[in-house]
C-alpha positions as CSV (number, residue, x, y, z in Angstrom):
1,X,98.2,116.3,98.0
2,X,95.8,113.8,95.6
3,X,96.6,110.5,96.1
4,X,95.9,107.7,93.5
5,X,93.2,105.1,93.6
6,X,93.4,102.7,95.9
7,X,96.2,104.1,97.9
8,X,93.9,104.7,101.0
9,X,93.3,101.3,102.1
10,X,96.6,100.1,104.0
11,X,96.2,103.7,105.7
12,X,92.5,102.6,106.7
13,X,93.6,99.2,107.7
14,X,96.8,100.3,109.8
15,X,94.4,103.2,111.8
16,X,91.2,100.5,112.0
17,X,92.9,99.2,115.4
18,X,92.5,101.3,118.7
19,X,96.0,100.6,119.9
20,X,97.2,102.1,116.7
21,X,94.6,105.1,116.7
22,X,96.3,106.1,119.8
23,X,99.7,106.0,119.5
24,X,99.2,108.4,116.0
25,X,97.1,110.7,118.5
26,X,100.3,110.9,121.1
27,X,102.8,111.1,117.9
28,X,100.7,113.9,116.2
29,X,100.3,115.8,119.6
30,X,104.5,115.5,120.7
31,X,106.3,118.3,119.7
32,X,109.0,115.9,118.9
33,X,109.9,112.3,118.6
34,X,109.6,109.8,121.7
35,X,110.8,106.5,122.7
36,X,109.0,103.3,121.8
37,X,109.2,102.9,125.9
38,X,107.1,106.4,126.6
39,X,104.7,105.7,124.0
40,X,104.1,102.3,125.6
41,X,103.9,104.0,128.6
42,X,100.9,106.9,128.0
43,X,98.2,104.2,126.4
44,X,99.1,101.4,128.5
45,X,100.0,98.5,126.2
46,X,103.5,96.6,126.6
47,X,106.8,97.3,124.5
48,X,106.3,94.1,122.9
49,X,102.6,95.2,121.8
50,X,104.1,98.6,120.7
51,X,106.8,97.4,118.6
52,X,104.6,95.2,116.8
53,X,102.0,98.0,116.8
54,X,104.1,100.4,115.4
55,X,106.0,98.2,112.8
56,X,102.3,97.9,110.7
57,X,102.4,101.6,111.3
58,X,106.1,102.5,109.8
59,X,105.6,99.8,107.0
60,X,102.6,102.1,105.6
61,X,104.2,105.0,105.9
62,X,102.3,106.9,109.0
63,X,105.5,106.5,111.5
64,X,109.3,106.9,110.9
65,X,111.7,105.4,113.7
66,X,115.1,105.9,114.9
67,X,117.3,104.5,116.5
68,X,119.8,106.7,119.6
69,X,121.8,104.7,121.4
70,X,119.2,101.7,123.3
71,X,116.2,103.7,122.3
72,X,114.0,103.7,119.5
73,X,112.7,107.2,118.8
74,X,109.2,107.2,117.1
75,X,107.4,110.2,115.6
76,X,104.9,111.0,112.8
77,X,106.5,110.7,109.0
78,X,107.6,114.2,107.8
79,X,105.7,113.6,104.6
80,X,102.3,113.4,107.1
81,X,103.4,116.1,110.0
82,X,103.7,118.3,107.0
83,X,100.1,117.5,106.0
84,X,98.8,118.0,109.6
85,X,96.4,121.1,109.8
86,X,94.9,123.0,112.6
87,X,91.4,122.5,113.2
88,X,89.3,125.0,114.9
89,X,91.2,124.4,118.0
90,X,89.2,121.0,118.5
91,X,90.7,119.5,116.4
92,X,93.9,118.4,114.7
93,X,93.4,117.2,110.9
94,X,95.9,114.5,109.4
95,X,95.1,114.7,105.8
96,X,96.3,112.0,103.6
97,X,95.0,113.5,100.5
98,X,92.7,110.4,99.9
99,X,91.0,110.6,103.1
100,X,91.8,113.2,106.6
101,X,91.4,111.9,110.1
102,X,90.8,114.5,113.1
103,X,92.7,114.0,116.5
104,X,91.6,116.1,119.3
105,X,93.4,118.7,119.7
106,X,96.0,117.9,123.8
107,X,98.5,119.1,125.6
108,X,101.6,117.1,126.0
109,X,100.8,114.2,123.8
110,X,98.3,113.1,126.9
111,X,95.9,110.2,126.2
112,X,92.4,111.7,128.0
């Protein structure tokens, strides 16, 4: 996947902030989506900071949400999970064709 010029900057600004680093980590390593609540949850931030966390991340394309029943169900954009590749067992690789970030490779979705 090539992307076009310029394309890779509201990526780099959306995964410049720790909080938001993390909660792609947890997404990327959960075999399926999770609740806004759990996510909060396993990096220790509010709801409140993870809604507003993960808005910046759905509005550039890195998350999709949705809604069952109370809950809002989070998990990495199909277009990126499909671009995800398997490092050397290290490492997970989220290529977004203008740049690729590595995640360690966890169990569980577990922040370390």
């Amino acid at each position: 996947m090539e992307a076009p010029p310029g394309t890779c900057q509201p990526y780099l600004k959306a995964l410049s902030d720790a909080t938001r680093w993390q909660m792609v980590e947890v997404l990327i390593a959960s075999p399926s989506a999770i609740t806004l609540g759990e996510l909060a949850q396993r990096i220790g931030v509010s709801n409140y900071n993870a809604s507003r966390h993960t808005s910046i991340l759905e509005e550039v394309g890195i998350l999709e949400s949705r809604r069952v029943g109370r809950n809002k169900m989070l998990s990495v954009s199909t277009e990126l999970r499909e671009s995800i590749e398997k490092g050397d067992g290290q490492a997970v690789v989220l290529n977004l064709g203008c740049c690729t970030f590595q995640f360690p490779a966890q169990r569980s979705g577990e922040i370390k």
